[in-house]
N, C-alpha and C positions, 0 to 999 in steps of 0.2 A: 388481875381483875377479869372477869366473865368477861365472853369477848370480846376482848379490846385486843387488839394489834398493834406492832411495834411496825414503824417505817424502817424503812431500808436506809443509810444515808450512802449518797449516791458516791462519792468520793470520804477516803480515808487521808486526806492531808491534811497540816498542819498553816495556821495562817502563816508562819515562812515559809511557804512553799514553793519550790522550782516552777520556772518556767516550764518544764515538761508537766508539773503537776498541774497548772494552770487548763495546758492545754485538755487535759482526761478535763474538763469541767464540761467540754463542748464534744467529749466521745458519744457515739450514738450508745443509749439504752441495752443494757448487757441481755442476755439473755433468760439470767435468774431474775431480775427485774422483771422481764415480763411475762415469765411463770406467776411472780407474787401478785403481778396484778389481775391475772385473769384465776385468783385463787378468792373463795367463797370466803367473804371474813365480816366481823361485823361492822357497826355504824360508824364508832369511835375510834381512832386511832391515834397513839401519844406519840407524840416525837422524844427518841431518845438521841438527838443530837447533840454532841456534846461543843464546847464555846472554841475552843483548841484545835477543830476541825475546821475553822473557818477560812477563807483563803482570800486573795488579794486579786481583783481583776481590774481590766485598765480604764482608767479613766480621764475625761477631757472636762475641766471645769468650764461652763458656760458663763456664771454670771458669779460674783461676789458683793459684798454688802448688803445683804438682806436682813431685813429684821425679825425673825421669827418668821420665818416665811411658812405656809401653812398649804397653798394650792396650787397647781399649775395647769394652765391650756395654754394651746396653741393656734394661736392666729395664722391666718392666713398669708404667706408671704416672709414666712420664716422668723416670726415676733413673736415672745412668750408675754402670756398675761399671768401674773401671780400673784397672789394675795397674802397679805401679814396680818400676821397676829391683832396687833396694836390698832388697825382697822385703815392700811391704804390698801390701794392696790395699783399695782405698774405694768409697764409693758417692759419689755426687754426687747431690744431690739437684737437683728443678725448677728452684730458685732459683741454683745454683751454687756452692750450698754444700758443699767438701769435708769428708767427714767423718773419724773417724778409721780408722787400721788393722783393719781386720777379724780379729780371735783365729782361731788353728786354725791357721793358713798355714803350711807346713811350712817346716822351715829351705831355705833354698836358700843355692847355691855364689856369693855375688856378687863378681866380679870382672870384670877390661875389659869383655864382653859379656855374660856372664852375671849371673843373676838369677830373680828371676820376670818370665815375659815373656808370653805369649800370655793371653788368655780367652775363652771360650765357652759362651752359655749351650746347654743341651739343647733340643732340638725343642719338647719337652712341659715345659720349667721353669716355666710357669706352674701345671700340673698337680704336678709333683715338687719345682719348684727344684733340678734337677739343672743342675751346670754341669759345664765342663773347662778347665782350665790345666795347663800348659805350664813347667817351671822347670828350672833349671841343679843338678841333684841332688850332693850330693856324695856321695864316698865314704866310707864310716862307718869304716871301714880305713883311711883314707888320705884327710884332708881337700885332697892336693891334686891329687888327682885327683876330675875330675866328670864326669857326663854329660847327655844331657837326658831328660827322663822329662813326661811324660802322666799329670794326674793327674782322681780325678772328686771329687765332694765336694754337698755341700748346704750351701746358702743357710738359715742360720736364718730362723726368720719374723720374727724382730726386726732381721733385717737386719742384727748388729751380729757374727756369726763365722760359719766355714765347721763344718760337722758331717760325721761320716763320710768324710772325708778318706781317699783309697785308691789304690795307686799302681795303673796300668793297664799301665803299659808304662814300658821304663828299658831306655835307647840301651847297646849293647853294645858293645865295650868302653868303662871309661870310662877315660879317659888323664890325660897331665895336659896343662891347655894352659886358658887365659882367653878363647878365640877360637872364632868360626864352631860356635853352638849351632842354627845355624835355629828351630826351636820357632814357627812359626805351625801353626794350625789350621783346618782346614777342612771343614765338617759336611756328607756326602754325603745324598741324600733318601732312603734308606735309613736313616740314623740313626748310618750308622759316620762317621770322622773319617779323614782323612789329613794325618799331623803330619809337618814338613819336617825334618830332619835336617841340621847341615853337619858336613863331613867333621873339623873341630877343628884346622885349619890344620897340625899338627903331622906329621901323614903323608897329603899329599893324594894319594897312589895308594893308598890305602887305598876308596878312593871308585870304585876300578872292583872290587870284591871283593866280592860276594853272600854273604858268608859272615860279615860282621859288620853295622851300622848305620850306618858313619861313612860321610857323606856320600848320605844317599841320604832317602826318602819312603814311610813305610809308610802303609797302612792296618788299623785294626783297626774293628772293631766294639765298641759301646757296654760287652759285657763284657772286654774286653781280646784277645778274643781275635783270630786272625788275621783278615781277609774272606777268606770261600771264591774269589774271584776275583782277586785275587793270583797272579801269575805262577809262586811256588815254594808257594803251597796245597797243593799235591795232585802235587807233583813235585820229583827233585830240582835242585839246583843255586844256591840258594840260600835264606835264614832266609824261613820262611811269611810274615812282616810285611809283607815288601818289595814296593814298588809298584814304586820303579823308582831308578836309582844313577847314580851318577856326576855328584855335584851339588856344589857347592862348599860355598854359605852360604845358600840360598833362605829368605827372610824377608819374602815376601809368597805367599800363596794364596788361590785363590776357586772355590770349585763357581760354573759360569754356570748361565743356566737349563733349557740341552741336557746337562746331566748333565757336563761336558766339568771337569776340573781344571788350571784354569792357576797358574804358580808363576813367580816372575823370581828373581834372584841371583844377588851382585855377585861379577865378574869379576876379575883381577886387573889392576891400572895400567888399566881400561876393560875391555869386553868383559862391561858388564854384558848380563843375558839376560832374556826375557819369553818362557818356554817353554811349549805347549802338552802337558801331561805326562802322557804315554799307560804304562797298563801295560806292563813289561817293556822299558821306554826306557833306555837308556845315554843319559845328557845329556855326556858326554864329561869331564867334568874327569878328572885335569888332562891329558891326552892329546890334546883338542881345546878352544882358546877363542880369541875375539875379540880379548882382553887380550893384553898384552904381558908379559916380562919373564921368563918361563917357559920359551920355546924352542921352546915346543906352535904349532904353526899353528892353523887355524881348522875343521878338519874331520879327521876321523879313520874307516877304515873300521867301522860297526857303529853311529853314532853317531849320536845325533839332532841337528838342527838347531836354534836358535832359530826363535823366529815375527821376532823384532824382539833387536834390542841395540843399545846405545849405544858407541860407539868410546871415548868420554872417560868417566868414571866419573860415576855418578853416585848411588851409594849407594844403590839401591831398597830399602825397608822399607815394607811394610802394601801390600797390593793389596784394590783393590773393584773391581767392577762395577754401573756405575747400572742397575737395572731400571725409575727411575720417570721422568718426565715433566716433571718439580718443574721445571728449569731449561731447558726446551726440548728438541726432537728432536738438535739436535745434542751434547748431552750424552751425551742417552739412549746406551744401549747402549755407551757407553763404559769402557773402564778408565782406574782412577786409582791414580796410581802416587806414595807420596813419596819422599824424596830426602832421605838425610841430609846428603849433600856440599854441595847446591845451593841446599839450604833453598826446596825448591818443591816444588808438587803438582801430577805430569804428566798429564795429560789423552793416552790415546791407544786410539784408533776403529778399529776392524777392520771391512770392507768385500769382501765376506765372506770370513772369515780373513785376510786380509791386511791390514797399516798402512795407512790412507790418510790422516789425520789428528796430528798430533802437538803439542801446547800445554805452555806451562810456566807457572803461575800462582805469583804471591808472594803469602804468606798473611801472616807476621810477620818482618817482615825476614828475615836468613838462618839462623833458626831452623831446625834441623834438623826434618825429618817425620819423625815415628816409624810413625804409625797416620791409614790413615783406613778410612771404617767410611761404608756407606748407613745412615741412621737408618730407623724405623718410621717416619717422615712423610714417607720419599723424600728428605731431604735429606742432605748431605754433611756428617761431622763428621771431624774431625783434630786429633792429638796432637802436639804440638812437643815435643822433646827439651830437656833442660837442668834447673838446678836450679831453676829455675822456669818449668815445662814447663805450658802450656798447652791448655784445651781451646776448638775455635772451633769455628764451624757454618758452613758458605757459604751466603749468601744467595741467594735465585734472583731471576732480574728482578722489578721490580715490577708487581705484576699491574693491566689495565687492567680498567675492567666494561665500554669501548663504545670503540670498535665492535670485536666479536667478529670474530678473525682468527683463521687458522695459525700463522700468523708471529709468533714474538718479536722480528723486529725494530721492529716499533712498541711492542714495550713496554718503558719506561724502566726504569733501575737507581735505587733508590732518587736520591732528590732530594736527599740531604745529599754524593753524590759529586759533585765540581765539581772543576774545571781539569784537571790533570795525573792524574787519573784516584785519588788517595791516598783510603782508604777512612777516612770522617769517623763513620761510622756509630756511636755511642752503645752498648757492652756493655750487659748487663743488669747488673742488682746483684748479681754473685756476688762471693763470698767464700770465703778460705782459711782453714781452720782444723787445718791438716795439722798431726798429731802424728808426730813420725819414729817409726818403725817398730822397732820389738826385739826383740832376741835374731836375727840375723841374721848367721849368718857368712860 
């Protein structure tokens, strides 16, 4: 295809991979790599990574017994708040002790994808204990029709319900359909949010129309209201909320550290995307995508481009970017992507703007990714899907005290990994004490 660019994948091993293969995960940046990167190429670039190249890194399981667990932050103090499916939300405590349901949690619509899904605390929740979440609202008219809605709320101080519970925003129309709610959240340094939108599978040309919600990426400000730089703010042509449309199911976003919003979202039969999502952007659905089955080619006049996409599917849900150091330079700076289909967490490096980079790590077998999340210590944490949905941490190499280098490749991966590279490494003592959730329709 006219051009399009293939990624480099960063390592050539096999998911039984040696421990020395492990360790090339965390070598700095070759030198053909960053020729590719500072090479003039176009917008699009396909990943030709293939399933067999995936490898195994170490990991420490945090928490167990989750029910569909769908989002994670981090409290103050070393406590995880995270959100299910089925519509509770807990804390986890140090030890990985789930607790129970938090009181307040408004009903939410749970069906195929819907639920409570997203959370985020506030800039200042240590000051307010303000957060935001994210849920599948239904219709009070018409429980079956739902939408998605933004909500804010406060953390009691006993930690045990939400207070002041307030809707900020609620996706226009709401239709009826169990599908494509998007509901990630993503806190701009200003203090507003831009929550992801999918079009609700039911009328995907609904997704090029500025004139409703479905399908698209608003931003508001902390009181609901519109942001003044928003493309239909201060003009007409479409609802003041909207950042930008024509998106399918995006369910991962991330402010980086240049102010920059990126978002990905799965494609149809493949033709998943990793979009760089600028104001006033058509991202093309359904009129232009990578996927198949739809009739749509891959580019359409008006339309933006992916930065990167996968030809085969592979389910993206939860996007980060490392800003810390925790695991080596070659981590740094990277995005990380999970995978509901593939049951991995992609690793992929932009040099500059451009893929040069692309890895596929096994966390728990082929446990679907729902979430992953930088902790406050720099480190990698991630949510696995299912009825008993897990929280783990990735470990970083083991550190040496002598002799002081750049390089991670002399520093070993803990000492309990051995042969075929399977991680032996010892959980902590956490425990489940999950009570299912009520009153939830």
């Amino acid at each position: 295809m006219k051009n399009q660019r293939h990624v480099h994948t960063a390592f050539g091993h096999s998911s039984r991979s040696s421990r020395a293969a492990l360790l090339a995960a965390f070598r700095p940046v070759s030198a053909a790599l960053a020729l590719c990167a500072a090479a003039t190429v176009g917008a699009q670039t396909a990943s030709t990574f293939e399933a067999a190249q995936r490898q195994s890194v170490p990991i420490a399981e945090v928490a167990f017994g989750l029910r569909h667990p769908w989002s994670l932050a981090f409290l103050p103090g070393g406590e995880f708040l995270v959100t299910e499916r089925e519509g509770a939300m807990r804390i986890i405590d140090a030890y990985g002790r789930v607790g129970p349901p938090l009181r307040g949690v408004p009903d939410v619509a749970v069906s195929s994808e819907g639920g409570l899904l997203d959370v985020a605390l506030a800039p200042d929740f240590a000051q307010t204990r303000q957060l935001y979440f994210c849920f599948s609202q239904p219709d009070l008219t018409s429980y079956s029709r739902s939408g998605t809605a933004l909500a804010a709320a406060t953390l009691s101080e006993r930690n045990d319900s939400l207070e002041n519970v307030r809707v900020l925003f609620e996706q226009q129309p709401k239709v009826r359909s169990e599908q494509h709610f998007g509901c990630r959240i993503a806190l701009a340094d200003d203090g507003s949010m831009f929550l992801t939108l999918g079009e609700r599978a039911i009328a995907p040309a609904q997704a090029q129309r500025t004139t409703n919600h479905l399908g698209t990426i608003v931003r508001i400000q902390a009181s609901g209201q519109a942001h003044p730089a928003n493309p239909f703010a201060h003009k007409p042509g479409g609802l003041p909320e909207i950042w930008s449309w024509g998106h399918r199911n995006p369910q991962g976003a991330v402010v980086t550290p240049d102010g920059a919003l990126w978002t990905h979202e799965a494609g149809p039969m493949g033709g998943d995307e990793l979009n760089l999502t600028k104001a006033g952007g058509n991202y093309g659905w359904p009129r232009a995508t990578y996927g198949r089955g739809i009739g749509a080619g891959p580019t359409y006049p008006g339309t933006e481009q992916p930065v990167f996409y996968w030809p085969h599917p592979v389910g993206p849900s939860g996007l980060a970017y490392l800003r810390s150091d925790r695991y080596g330079p070659q981590w740094q700076h990277s995005f990380f992507i999970g995978s509901l289909l593939q049951g991995v967490l992609i690793r992929l490096k932009l040099e500059p703007g451009q893929p040069v980079q692309e890895q596929w790590y096994t966390l728990d077998g082929d446990a679907p990714v729902r979430d992953v999340r930088e902790g406050p210590d720099g480190l990698l944490y991630v949510l696995t899907d299912g009825e008993d949905g897990r929280l783990l941490r990735l470990e970083p190499p083991a550190q040496t005290p002598a002799p002081v280098t750049d390089s991670l490749e002399a520093m070993p991966f803990n000492p309990s990994m051995e042969g075929d590279g399977a991680v032996l490494m010892p959980p902590p003592s956490g425990e489940s004490n999950a009570e299912p959730a009520g009153g939830v329709h």
